[in-house]
N, C-alpha and C positions, 0 to 999 in steps of 0.2 A: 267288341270293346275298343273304344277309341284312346288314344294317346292324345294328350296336347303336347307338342315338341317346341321347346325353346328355342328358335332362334339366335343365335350369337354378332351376327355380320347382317348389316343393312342391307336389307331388300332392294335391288335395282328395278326391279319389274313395277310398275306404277300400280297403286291401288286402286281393285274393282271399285268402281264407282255404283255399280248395284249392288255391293252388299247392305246390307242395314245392321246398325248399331242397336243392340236389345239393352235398354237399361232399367234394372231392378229397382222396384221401389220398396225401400227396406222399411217397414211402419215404424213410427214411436213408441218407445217403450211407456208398456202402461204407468198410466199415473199411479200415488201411493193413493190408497185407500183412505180417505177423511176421517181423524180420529172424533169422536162425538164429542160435543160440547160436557155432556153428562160425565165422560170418562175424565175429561181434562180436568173439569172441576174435582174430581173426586180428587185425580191427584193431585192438586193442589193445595185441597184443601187438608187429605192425609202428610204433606211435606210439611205443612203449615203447625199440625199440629204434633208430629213428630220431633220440630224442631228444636234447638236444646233451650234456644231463649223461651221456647212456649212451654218446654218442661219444668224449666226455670223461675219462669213469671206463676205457673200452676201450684209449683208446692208452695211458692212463697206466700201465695192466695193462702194456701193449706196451712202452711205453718204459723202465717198471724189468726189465721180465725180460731184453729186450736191453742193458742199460746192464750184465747180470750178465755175459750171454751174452759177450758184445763185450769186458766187461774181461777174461775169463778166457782172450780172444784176444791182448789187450794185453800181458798179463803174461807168456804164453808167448814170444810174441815177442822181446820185451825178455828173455825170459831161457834162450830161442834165441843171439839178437844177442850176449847178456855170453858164451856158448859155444862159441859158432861166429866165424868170419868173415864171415858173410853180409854183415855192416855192410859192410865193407871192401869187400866182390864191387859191391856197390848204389852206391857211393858211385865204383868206379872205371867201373860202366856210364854212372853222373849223367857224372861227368865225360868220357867217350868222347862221351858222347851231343851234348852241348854243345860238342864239338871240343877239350876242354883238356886237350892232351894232358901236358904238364907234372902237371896236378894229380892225372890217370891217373896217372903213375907216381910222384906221393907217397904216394898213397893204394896204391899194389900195393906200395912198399918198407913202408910200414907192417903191410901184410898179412902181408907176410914174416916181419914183427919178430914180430907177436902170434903165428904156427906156431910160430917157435922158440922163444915164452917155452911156449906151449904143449906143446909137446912133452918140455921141459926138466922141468915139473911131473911131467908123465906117468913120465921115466925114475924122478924120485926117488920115486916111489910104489913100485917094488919093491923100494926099500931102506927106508920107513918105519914096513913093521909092525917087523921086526926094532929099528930103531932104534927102535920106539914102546914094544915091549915093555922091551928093556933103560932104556928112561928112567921107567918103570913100576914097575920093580923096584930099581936104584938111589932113587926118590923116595922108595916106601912103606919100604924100609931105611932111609933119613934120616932121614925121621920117626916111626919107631921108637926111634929112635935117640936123636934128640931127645927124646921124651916120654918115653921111660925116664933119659935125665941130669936134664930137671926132675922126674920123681919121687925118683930119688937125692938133687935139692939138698933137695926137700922133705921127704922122711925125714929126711935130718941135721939140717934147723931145726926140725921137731916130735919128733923122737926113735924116731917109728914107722916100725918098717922096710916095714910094709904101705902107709906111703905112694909106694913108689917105683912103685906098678901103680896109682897113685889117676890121674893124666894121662889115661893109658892107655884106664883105664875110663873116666874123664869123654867121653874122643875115641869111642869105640865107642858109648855111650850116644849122643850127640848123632846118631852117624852113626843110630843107628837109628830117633833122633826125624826125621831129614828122609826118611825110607824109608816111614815110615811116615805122612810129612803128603803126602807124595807118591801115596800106598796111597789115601788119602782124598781128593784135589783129582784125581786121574785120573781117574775115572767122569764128574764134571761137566765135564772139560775132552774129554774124549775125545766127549760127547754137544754140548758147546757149540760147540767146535772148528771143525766144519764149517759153521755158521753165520756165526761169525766170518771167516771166511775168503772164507765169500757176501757177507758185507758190503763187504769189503774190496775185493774185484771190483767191484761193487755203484758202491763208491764210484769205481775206476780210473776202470769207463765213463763215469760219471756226469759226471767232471771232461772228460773228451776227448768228451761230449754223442756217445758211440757208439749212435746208433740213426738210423733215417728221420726224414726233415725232418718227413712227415705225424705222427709220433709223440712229435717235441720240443714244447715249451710253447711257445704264443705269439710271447712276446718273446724268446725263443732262436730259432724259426723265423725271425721277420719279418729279427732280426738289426740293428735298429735301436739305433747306437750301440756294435756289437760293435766290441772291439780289430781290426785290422789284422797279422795273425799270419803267419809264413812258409806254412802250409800255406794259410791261405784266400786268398793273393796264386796260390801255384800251382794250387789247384784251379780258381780263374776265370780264367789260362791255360788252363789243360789246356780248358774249357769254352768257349769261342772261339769252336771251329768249324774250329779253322785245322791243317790233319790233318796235317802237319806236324809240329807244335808239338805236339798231345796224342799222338805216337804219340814222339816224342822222351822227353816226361814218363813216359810209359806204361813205356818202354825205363830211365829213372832209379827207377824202384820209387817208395820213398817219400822220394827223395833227390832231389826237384826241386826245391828250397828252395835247390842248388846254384846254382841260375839267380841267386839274388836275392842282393846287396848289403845290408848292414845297414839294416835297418828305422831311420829317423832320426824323432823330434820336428820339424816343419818347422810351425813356425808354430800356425793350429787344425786342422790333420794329419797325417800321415806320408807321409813321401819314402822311395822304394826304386828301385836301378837295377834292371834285370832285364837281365842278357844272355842274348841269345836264340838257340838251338839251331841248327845250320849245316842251309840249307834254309828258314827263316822270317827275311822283311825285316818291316824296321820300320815299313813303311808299313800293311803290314796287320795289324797292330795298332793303329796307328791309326783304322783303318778300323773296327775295333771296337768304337770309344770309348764310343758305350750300352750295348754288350753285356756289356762287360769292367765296368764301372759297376756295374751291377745283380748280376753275379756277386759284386761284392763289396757285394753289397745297399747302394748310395749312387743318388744321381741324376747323372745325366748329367755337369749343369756342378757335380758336386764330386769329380770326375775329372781329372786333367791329364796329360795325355802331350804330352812333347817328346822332342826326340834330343839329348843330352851326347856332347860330342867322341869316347867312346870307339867303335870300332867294331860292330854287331849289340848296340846295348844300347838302351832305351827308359828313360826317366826318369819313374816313375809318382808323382804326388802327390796323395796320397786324401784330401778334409776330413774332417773327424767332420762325422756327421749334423747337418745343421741349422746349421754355426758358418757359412755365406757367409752367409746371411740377417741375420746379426748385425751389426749398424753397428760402425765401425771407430771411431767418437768425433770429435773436433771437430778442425777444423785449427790445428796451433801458432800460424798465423796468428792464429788467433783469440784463442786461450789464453793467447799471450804478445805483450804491447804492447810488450814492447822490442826485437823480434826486427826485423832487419835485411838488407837483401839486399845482395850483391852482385854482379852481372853476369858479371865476369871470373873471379872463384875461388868464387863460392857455385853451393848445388844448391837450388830451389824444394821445399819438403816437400809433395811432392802428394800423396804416401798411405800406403797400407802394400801389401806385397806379399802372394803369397799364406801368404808363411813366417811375416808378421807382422810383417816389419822392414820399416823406414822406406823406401818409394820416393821419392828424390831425386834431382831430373831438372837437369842443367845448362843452360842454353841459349848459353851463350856460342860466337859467332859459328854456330849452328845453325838453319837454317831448319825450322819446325814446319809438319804438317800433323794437324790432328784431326778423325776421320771417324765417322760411325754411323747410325741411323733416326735420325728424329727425335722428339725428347722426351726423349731417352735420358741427357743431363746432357752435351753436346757444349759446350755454351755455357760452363757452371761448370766445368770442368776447365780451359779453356780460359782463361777469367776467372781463377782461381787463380793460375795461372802469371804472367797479367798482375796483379796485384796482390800480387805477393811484387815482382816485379822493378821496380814501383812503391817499394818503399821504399830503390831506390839513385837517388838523387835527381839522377843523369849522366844516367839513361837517358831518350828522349825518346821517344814514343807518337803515331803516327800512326791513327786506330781507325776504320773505316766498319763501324757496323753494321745489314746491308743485313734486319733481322728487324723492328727499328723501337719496339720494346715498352718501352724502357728499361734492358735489361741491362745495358751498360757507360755510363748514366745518370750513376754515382761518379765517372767519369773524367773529369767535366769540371771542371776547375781541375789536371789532371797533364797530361792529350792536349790538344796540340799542335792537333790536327784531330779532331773527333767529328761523324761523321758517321750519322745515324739515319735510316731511313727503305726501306721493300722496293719503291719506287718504282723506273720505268725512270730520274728523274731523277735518285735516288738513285746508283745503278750506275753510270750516268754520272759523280758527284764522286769513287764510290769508284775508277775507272778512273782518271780525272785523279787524283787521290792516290795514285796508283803509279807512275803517270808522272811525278810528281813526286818519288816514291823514287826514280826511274831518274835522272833529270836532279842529285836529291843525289850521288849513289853517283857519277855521271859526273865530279862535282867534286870531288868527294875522290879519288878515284881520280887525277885529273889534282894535285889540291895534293899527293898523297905520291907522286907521283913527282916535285915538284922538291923535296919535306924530306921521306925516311924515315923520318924521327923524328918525323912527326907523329902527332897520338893525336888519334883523333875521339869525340864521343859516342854513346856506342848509338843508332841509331836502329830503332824495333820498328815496322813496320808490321800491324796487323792489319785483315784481313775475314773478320768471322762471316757464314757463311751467304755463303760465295763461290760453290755451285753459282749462287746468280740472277747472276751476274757472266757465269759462261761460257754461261748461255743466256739471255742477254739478247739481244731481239731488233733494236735500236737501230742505224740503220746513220750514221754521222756524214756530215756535211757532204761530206767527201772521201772519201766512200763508203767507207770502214772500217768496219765490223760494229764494235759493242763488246764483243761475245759473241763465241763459238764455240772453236774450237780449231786455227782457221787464222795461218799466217804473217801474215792480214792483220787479227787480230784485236786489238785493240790494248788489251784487260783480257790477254790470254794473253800476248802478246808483252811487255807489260810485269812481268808475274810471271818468266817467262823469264828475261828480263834481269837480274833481281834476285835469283834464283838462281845465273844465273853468275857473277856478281861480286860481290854484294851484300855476303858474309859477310866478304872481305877488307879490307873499308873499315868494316864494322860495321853496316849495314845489311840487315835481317833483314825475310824475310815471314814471317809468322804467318796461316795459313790455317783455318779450319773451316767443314764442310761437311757435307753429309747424304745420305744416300741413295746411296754414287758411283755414278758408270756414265761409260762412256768420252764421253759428251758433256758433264756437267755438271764433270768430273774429269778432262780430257784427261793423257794417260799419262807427257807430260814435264815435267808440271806435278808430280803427286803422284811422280814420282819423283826431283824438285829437290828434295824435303824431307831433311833430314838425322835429323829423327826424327819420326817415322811412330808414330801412335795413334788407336786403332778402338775404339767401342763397337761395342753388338750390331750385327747385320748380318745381312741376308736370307740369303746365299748363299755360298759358297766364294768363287765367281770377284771376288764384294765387297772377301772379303776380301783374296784376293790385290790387287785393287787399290788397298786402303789400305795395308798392308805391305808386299805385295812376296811373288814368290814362295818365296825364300830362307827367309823368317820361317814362312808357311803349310805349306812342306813339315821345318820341324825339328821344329813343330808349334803355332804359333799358330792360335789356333782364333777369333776373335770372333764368328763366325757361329756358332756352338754355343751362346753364354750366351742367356740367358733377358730376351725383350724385356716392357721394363717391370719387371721382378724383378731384373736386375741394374743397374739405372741408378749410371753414374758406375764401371762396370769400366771397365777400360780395355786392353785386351794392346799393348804400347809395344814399338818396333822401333828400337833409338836405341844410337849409342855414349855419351849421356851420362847413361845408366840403370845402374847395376851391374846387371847380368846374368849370372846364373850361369854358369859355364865350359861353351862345347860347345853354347851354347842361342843361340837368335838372335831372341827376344824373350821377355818379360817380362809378366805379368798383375798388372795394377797395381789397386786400389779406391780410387779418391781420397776426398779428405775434400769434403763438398760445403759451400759457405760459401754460406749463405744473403745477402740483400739486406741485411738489416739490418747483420749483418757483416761487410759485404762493403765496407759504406756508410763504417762505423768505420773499415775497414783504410787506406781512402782517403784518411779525413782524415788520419790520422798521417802515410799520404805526402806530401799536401798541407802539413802543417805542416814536414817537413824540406825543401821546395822554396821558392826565392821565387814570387813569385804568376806563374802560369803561366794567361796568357788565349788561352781554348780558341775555336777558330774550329766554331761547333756548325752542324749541320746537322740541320733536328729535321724528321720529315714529321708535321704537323698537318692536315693537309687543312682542310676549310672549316671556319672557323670557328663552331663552335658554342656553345650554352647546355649544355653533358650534365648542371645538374642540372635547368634547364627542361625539357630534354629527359627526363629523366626519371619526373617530374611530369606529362610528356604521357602518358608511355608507361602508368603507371597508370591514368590518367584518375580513375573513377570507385569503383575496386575500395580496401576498407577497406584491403589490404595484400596482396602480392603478392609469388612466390617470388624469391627474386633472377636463378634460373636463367630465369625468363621475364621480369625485366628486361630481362636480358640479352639474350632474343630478340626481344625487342620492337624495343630498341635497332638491334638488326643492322639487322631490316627498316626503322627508323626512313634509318637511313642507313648501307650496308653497309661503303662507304668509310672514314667516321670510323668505326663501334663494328663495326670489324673483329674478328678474333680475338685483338687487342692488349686488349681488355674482357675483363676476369674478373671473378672475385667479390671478388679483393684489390682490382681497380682502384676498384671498387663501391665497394668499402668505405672505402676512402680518399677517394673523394669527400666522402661525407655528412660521415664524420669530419673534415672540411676545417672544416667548418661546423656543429659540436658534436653530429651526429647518426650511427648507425650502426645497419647490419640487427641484426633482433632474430632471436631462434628463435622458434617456433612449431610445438608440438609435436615437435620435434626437426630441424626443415627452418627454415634462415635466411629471412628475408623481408624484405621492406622496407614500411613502414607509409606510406601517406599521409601520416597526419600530422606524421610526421618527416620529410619533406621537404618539407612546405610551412613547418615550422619552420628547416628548412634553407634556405630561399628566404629566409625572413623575418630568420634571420640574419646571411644574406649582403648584404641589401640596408641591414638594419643598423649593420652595418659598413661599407660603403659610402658610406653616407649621414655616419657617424659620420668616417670618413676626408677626404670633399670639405668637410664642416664646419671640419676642423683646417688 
């Protein structure tokens, strides 16, 4: 085995001159193999035809030849139908087929009428040549007649007796200039003719889109934003599934349009009954609710099906594409400063319906529950209500709200009691503040029985965020649980109580809650309510337990809408909602009233009250520095996202900069004290040195305050 050894240092020894240099001939690498003419073409001529313009140009080929094809079916049809009875036969199958037998036998006496007119045509046709020819022969003697007395009057006033044949000629000459422009215009009309007449077809299909879905344009296929038409409400019946039902339609020809109720304008979109053929319940069309949706090319939640009084009928209410996503505008509240509530004969203007008119909710002597996920706008719907009936200046506000963040913050200077805070000790005041509704209610109850004629003040109890009520775990001194859903629970028992009697005397609970299930929402708790309102919702069985089963099987749905996407629907279960005849809730969109305005609406109530000192209940936990705190949490960094403020904060101390801290609270800090987050590259931040100018003007002021 040989080595080859590298050398490092230049050789001194002169190079053999007998060696020989061996050098490699390394070959070319083979050529590529010549693809065949044969192959190339094939794929070319498979790209070519693959291509989306040659799919394009192909259906459009297909779509006008069938749009000819399909009208020259149309037109016979129709003129089939104007000669026959068939109409009549289709129209008394629709109706057998749907059970109505009355309308069967309108439609068979009608049948009847069109034979006899028909038949009646028929006889006088073998008396009309006769009568055609004699009204033929009298005419053209008439008019002989005529044209030879005005040639006579014209001979006598020119003197020539050869004028009395001048009419005559003049009439013959004309006749044989139209013989003869007819002689000339026939050739091109007899070669055009048929064209025109393709056209015409052409144009039938084209308007009734007669061809495959795969062969319409685009935006005819997808059907985005099409009208709401009798036949496309039956054919996404008849497509269901529900064998029943399409073999009923099937049995009606093209006279299943029978089913349907006048198509109505309802709001941003159309309302139609449909009665449904003997053999299909209403529930399973219900049951179809995405199916039937998309047959009419919509989404899900811009479908509505309930059940209206009449018997085997469904009540469908279709939006136009895209009009839910559309904000509904600001709350009157808002918009008008001089607007006024009152208790006993006004309705709160909480929103619009799905028709578009004004949902206005009563609450007089009604106990309220508002239920959903959380995040969903349960809090501002809620808040709404209480700050319309804030501006009747009777009504008196009892509020625990067990979230703690500041939402019903407004209300201190109207509520009586303001209680904030998601603590056990929290739960605790809000229990005792019911219990002291009960002990009110027990005394008014006791004074109008010895003066009937007594009139007390509203009093409204609310608790936001009452599931931490029923599962608090807190058991009192006398071993009463303040939770749960037992006889010994003394948050349940005292809602109880304030339901049985409460509204008599004028004392009302006002509940909201999240998430229910039968322990944080015990069953005779939410069915004390007098009007029941559900945002979205996990599950059927949810629903039924914010509504009710009544409401869920007519057809309220809140577990169908779209969580996060429809925040602040509401479907409301209440007799003090108008609600359409036959329905047994309502799909409401409230208007959502921000803080700011929510803040204004407060003072005008506070200015029509005298000064009302609110007994507050606020959970601050330890007292802290939050913008020292703040200032820690950067330390060292030029400027820093607000979102990992934020997280810094939590870990600083998870109790105080709970999930009560966002980027508004942020921001209103520094702004306390002349500074606020900036952007940075399009993400908010907070700068070092804007909160140490913040510290520096706090202590400023400070200093500048203990000086005065």
């Amino acid at each position: 085995m040989s080595e080859n050894v590298v050398r490092l240092h230049k050789a001194t020894d002169p190079p053999d001159s007998t060696a020989v240099t061996t050098l490699t001939v390394v070959p070319d690498a083979p050529t590529t193999r010549p693809v065949p003419l044969w192959v190339r073409s094939g794929r070319a001529v498979k790209t070519a035809v693959t291509h989306e313009r040659t799919r394009s140009a192909g259906r459009a080929v297909a779509r006008h030849g069938l749009y000819t094809f399909n009208g020259g079916r149309i037109v016979a049809r129709r003129a089939w139908d104007g000669r026959t009875g068939s109409r009549y036969e289709r129209m008394i199958r629709a109706a057998e087929a749907a059970g109505n037998l009355e309308a069967a036998e309108e439609w068979e006496e009608r049948l009847q009428r069109f034979r006899a007119a028909r038949h009646h045509r028929r006889m006088d046709l073998l008396h009309s040549p006769v009568d055609a020819a004699k009204g033929v022969a009298v005419g053209a003697g008439m008019s002989v007649g005529v044209l030879v007395a005005l040639g006579v009057v014209l001979a006598i006033s020119t003197g020539e007796v050869g004028d009395v044949v001048t009419p005559l000629s003049a009439t013959i000459d004309f006749i044989a200039l139209l013989i003869r422009i007819v002689q000339i215009v026939w050739g091109p009309a007899v070669t055009i003719g048929p064209f025109l007449a393709l056209l015409a077809l052409w144009s039938v299909g084209r308007k009734q889109h007669a061809a495959p879905q795969w062969a319409l344009p685009a935006n005819v296929r997808s059907g985005e934003g099409e009208p709401i038409t009798p036949s496309i409400v039956v054919k996404a019946l008849r497509d269901l599934g529900i064998a029943p039902l399409k073999n009923a339609i099937k049995e009606m020809g093209d006279a299943g349009a029978s089913m349907l109720g006048p198509i109505t304008i309802a709001g941003c979109g159309v309302e139609v009954d449909v009665t449904l053929p003997s053999g299909v319940s209403t529930n399973e069309v219900q049951n179809k609710r995405r199916k039937l949706a998309e047959n009419l090319t919509r989404h899900e939640h811009e479908v509505f099906i309930t059940i209206p009084q009449a018997a085997r009928t469904v009540r469908l209410w279709i939006a136009d594409s895209g009009a839910l996503d559309e904000p509904i505008g600001p709350s009157p509240l808002v918009t008008d400063e001089t607007m006024t509530a009152n208790y006993k004969t006004g309705k709160a203007p909480w929103g619009q319906d799905l028709r578009g008119d004004a949902a206005e909710l009563s609450v007089y002597q009604r106990h309220l529950l508002v239920t959903g996920l959380s995040n969903q706008g349960k809090t501002a719907a809620l808040r709404a209500l209480a700050l319309w009936l804030a501006l009747d200046r009777t009504v008196q506000f009892w509020i625990a709200d067990l979230k703690g963040i500041g939402d019903w913050a407004m209300f201190d200077g109207i509520a009586q009691v303001l209680i904030e805070g998601p603590s056990d000790d929290h739960v605790i005041q809000a229990t005792e503040m019911v219990e002291d509704a009960v002990e009110e209610m027990n005394r008014r109850i006791e004074e109008r029985r010895q003066d009937p004629t007594v009139v007390f003040e509203p009093l409204i109890v609310v608790v936001d965020e009452a599931q931490l009520a029923f599962m608090c775990p807190v058991v009192g001194e006398d071993r009463r649980p303040y939770g749960g859903s037992k006889a010994t629970s003394r948050y349940f028992m005292a809602v109880r109580k304030v339901h049985n009697q409460g509204r008599a005397v004028d004392v009302l609970m006002w509940q909201g809650t999240q998430d229910p299930t039968d322990q944080n929402l015990p069953k005779l708790v939410r069915e004390g309510a007098h009007t029941r309102a559900s945002l979205v919702l996990g599950t059927e069985s949810q629903a039924r337990m914010a509504l009710g089963d009544k409401a869920v099987d007519g057809g309220a749905a809140p577990h169908l809408l779209r969580q996060g996407l429809d925040k602040g629907t509401l479907v409301v279960a209440s007799d003090g909602i108008a609600i359409p005849a036959g329905q047994s809730s309502i799909t409401v969109r409230t208007h959502f009233i921000d803080d700011e305005p929510a803040a204004g609406i407060a003072a005008r109530a506070k200015a029509l009250r005298d000064g009302v000192t609110t007994l507050r209940v606020v959970d601050q936990g330890e007292e802290r520095d939050a913008l020292a705190d703040v200032a820690a949490v950067i330390g060292d960094e030029a400027r820093l996202r607000t979102n990992e403020v934020l997280k810094r904060l939590h870990a600083l101390d998870p109790k105080v900069y709970g999930d009560q801290w966002t980027n508004d609270r942020l921001k209103a800090l520094l702004e306390e004290h002349g500074e606020e987050p900036k952007k940075s590259h399009g993400v908010m931040v907070v700068h070092r040195d804007h909160v140490a100018r913040a510290l520096a003007n706090r202590d400023a002021d400070g200093s500048a305050s203990a000086a005065q």
